[in-house]
matplotlib code that plots the C-alpha trace (Angstrom):
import matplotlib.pyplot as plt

x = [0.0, 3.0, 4.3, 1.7, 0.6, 4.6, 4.0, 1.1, 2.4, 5.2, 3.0, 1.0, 4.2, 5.3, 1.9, 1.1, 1.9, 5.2, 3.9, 5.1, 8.1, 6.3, 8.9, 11.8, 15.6, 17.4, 20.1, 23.6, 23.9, 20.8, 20.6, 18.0, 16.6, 14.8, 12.8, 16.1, 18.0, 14.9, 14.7, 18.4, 18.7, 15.5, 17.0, 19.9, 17.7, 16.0, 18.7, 20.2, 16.6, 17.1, 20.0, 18.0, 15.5, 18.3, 19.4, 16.4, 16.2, 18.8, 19.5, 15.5, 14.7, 11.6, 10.4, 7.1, 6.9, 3.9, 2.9, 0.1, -0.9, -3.1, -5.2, -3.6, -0.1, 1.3, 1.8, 0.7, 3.1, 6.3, 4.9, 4.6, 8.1, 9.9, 7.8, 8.6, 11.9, 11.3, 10.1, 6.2, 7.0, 9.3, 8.1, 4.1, 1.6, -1.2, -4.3, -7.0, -10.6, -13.5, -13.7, -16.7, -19.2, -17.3, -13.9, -15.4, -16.1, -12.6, -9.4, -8.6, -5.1, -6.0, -6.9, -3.3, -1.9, -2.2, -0.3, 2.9, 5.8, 7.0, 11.5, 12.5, 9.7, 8.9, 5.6, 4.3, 1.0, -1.0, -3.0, -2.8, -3.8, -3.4, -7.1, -8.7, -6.2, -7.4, -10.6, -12.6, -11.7, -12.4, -15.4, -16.5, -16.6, -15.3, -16.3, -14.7, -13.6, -11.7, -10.0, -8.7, -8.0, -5.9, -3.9, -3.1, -2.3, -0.9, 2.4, 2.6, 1.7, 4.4, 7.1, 5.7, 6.4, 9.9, 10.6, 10.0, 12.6, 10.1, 12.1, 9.3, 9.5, 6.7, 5.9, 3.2, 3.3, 2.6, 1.2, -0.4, -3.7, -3.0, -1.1, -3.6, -6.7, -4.7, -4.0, -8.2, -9.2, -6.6, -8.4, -11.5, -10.6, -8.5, -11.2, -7.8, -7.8, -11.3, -11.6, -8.6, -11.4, -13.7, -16.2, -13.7, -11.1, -14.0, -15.3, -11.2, -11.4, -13.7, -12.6, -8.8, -8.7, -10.1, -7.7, -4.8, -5.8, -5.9, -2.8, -1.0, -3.0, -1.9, 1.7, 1.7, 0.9, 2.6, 6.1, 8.0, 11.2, 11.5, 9.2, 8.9, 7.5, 9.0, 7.4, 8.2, 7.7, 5.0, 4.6, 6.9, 6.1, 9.3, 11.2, 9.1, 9.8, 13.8, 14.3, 11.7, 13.1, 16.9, 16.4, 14.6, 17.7, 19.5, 17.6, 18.3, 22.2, 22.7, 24.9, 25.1, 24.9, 24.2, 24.9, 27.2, 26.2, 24.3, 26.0, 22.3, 23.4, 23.0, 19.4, 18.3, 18.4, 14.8, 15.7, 12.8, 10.0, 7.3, 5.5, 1.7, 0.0, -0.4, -4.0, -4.6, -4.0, -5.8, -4.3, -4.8, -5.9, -2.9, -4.3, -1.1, 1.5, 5.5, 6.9, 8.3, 12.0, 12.8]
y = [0.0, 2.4, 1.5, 2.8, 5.8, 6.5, 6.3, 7.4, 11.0, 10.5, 10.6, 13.4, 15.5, 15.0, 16.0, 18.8, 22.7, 24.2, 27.5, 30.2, 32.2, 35.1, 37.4, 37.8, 36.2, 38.4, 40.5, 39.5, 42.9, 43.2, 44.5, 44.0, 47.8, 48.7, 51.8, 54.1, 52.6, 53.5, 57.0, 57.7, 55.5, 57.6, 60.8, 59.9, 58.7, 62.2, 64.4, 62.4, 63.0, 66.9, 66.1, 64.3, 67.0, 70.0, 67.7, 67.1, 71.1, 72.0, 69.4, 69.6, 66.5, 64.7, 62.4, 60.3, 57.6, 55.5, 53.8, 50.8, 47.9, 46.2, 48.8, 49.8, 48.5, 51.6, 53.6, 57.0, 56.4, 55.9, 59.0, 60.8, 60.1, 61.0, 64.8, 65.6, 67.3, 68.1, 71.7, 71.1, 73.3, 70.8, 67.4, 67.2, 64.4, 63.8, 61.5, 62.0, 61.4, 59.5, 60.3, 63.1, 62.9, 64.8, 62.7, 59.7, 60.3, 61.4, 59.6, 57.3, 58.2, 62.3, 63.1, 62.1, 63.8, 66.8, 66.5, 65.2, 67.0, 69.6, 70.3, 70.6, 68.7, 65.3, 64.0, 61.0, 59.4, 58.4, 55.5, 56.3, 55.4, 51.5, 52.0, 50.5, 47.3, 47.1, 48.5, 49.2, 45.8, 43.8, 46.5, 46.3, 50.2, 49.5, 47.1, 44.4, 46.2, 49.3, 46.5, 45.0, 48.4, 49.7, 46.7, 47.4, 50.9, 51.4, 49.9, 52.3, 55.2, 54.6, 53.6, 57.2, 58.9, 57.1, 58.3, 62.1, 62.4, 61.0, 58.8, 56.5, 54.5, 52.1, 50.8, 47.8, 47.4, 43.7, 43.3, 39.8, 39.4, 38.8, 42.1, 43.9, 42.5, 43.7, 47.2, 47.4, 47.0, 49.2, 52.0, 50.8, 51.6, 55.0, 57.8, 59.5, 57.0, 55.8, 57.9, 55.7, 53.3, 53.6, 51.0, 50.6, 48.8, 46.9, 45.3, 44.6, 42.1, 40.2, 40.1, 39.5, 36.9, 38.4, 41.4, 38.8, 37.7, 41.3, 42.3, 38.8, 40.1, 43.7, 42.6, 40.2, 43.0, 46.2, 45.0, 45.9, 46.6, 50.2, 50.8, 47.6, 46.7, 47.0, 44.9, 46.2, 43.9, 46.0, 43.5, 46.2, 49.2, 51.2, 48.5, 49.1, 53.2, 52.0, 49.4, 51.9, 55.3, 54.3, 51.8, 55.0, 56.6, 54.2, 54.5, 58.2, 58.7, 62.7, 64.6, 66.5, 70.0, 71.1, 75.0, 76.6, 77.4, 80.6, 83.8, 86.0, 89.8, 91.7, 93.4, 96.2, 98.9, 100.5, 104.2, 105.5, 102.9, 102.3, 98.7, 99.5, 98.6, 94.8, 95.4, 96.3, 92.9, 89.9, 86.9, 82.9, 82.6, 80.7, 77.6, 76.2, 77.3, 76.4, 74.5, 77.3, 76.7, 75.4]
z = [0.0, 0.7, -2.8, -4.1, -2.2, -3.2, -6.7, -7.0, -5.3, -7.7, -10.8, -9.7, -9.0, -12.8, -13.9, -11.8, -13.0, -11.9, -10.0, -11.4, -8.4, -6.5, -7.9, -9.5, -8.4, -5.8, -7.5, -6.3, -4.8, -3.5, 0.5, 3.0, 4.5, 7.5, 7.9, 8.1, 5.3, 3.1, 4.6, 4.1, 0.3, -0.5, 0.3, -1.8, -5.0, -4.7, -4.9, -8.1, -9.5, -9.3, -11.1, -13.9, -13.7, -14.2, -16.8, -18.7, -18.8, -19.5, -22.7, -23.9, -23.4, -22.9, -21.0, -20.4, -17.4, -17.3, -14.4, -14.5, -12.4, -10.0, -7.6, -4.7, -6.0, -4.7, -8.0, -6.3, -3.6, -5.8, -8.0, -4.9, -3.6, -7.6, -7.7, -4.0, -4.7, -8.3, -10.0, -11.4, -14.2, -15.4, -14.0, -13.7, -13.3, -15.6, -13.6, -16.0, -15.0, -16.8, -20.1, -20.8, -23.5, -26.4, -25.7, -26.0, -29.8, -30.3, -31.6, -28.4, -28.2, -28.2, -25.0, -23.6, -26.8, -25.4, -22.0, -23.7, -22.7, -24.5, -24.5, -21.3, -19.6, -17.7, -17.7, -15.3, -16.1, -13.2, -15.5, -18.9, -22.6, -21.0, -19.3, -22.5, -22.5, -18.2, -17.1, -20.3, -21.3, -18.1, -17.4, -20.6, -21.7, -24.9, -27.6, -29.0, -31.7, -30.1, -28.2, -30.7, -32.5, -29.8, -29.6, -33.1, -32.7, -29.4, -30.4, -33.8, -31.6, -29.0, -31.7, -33.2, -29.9, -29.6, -33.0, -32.3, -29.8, -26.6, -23.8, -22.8, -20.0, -19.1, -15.8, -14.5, -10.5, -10.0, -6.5, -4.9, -4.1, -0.3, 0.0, -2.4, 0.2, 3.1, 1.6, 0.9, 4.1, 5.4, 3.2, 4.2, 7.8, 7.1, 6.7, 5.0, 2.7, 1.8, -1.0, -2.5, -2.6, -5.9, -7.2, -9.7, -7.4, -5.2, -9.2, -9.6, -6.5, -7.6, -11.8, -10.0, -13.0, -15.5, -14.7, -14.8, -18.3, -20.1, -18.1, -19.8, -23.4, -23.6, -22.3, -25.4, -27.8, -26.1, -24.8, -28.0, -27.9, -28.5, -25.6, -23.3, -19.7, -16.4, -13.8, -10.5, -7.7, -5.0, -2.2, -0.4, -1.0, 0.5, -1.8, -4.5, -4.3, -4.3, -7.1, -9.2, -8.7, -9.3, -12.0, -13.6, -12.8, -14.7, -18.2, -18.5, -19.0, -17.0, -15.7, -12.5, -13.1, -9.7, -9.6, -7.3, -3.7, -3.6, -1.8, -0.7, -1.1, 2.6, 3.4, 2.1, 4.3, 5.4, 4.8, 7.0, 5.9, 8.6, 9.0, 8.6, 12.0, 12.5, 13.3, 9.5, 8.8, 9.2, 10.6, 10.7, 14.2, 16.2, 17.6, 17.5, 19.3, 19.2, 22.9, 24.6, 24.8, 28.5]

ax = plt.figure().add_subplot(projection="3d")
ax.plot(x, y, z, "-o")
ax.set_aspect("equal")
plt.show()
């Protein structure tokens, strides 16, 4: 009977699907981080990324970064951490809402057209043209056909962009379902973050497969080689601000152009000006007060 318990597992083993790994292999120089590590290696990242943004000034470039993937995968986060320390006249985010009336009898693509960068500039797409390849597909908001057309044509219109002069630099966060539940309920419970929360994302947990399949489809028709995918691995998400932020770094070749410190010129003088009365003015009321100094 043991014989054949034993071969019997046996047999199922050789017939059974290899899972796929949670994530990808550990890089050989890969290093574990606590909360200060992240704080300090974050700092660092920044300041290089006003280096890439004097940079991308200075030699007219530009630059879009798209960021996709799973709600909650902690896009916002990562786009939060990159603008931070950056100028908004040169690097700006683009989070379009629902589509109105008149735009939805426009060419798909034109809508985003319009918030490309110009020289100079760095633009980072909060969701993007993707949504018809995610939710319109899954929610079904488009039809068949523009489906199937924008699979055609998003890879011409990126190889378009690419062609123009555009860096484009694609980005899917890939987040698992346990961590993606836990992250829900934490909005769920954070009146500061409900409004994360749209029906959108509740209809996501429970198409998590169907979401899985159009993710695999639009990957199989988008990754091209002069504009192709970068999973990043969300699970973490103060690893997932890291690995992101400096292997965007590490596309865009720059140099560090910091200026020189600043020397401020000494106070002017008052030359017999008078304040106006500080009852002429109207203050915040000072509910707050600073410790008093022991």
């Amino acid at each position: 009977m043991a014989k054949k318990e034993k071969a019997a597992h046996k047999k199922s083993a050789e017939v059974a699907p290899a899972r796929a790994p949670a994530g990808p292999p550990p890089q050989p120089d890969a290093v574990t981080i606590d909360k200060k590590t992240y704080e300090k290696e974050l700092r660092r990242l920044q300041i290089e990324l006003v280096k890439l943004q004097e940079w991308v000034r200075s030699q007219g470039l530009k630059v879009v970064v798209i960021f996709e993937g799973r709600d909650a995968a902690g896009k916002g986060g990562v786009i939060k951490r990159i603008t931070e320390s950056l100028n908004p006249r040169v690097c700006r985010v683009v989070a379009l809402p629902t589509p109105t009336e008149r735009e939805k009898t426009q060419w798909y693509f034109q809508r985003y057209v319009v918030h490309l960068p110009a020289a100079g500039e760095m633009v980072l797409f909060d969701r993007s043209w993707y949504n018809r390849a995610g939710v319109e597909r899954v929610m079904g908001f488009c039809t068949d056909d523009e489906y199937r057309e924008f699979l055609r044509s998003a890879p011409e219109f990126e190889r378009m962009l690419v062609r123009s002069g555009v860096i484009l630099i694609k980005y899917w966060f890939s987040v698992s379902d346990k961590e993606q539940e836990k992250r829900f309920q934490a909005r769920i419970a954070d009146p500061t973050k409900r409004w994360k929360l749209s029906p959108m994302d509740v209809q996501s947990r429970s198409r998590w497969v169907e979401y899985s399949r159009a993710k695999d489809e639009m990957f199989a028709h988008t990754d091209i080689k002069q504009a192709p995918w970068y999973v990043v691995n969300a699970d973490n998400k103060m690893c997932a601000r890291l690995n992101c932020i400096r292997h965007l770094l590490s596309l865009i070749p720059y140099q560090d152009l910091t200026p020189e410190p600043i020397q401020l010129p000494p106070r002017q003088e008052e030359h017999g000006y008078v304040r106006p009365p500080i009852t002429d003015q109207t203050f915040v009321p000072e509910l707050y007060l600073p410790e008093k100094a022991a």
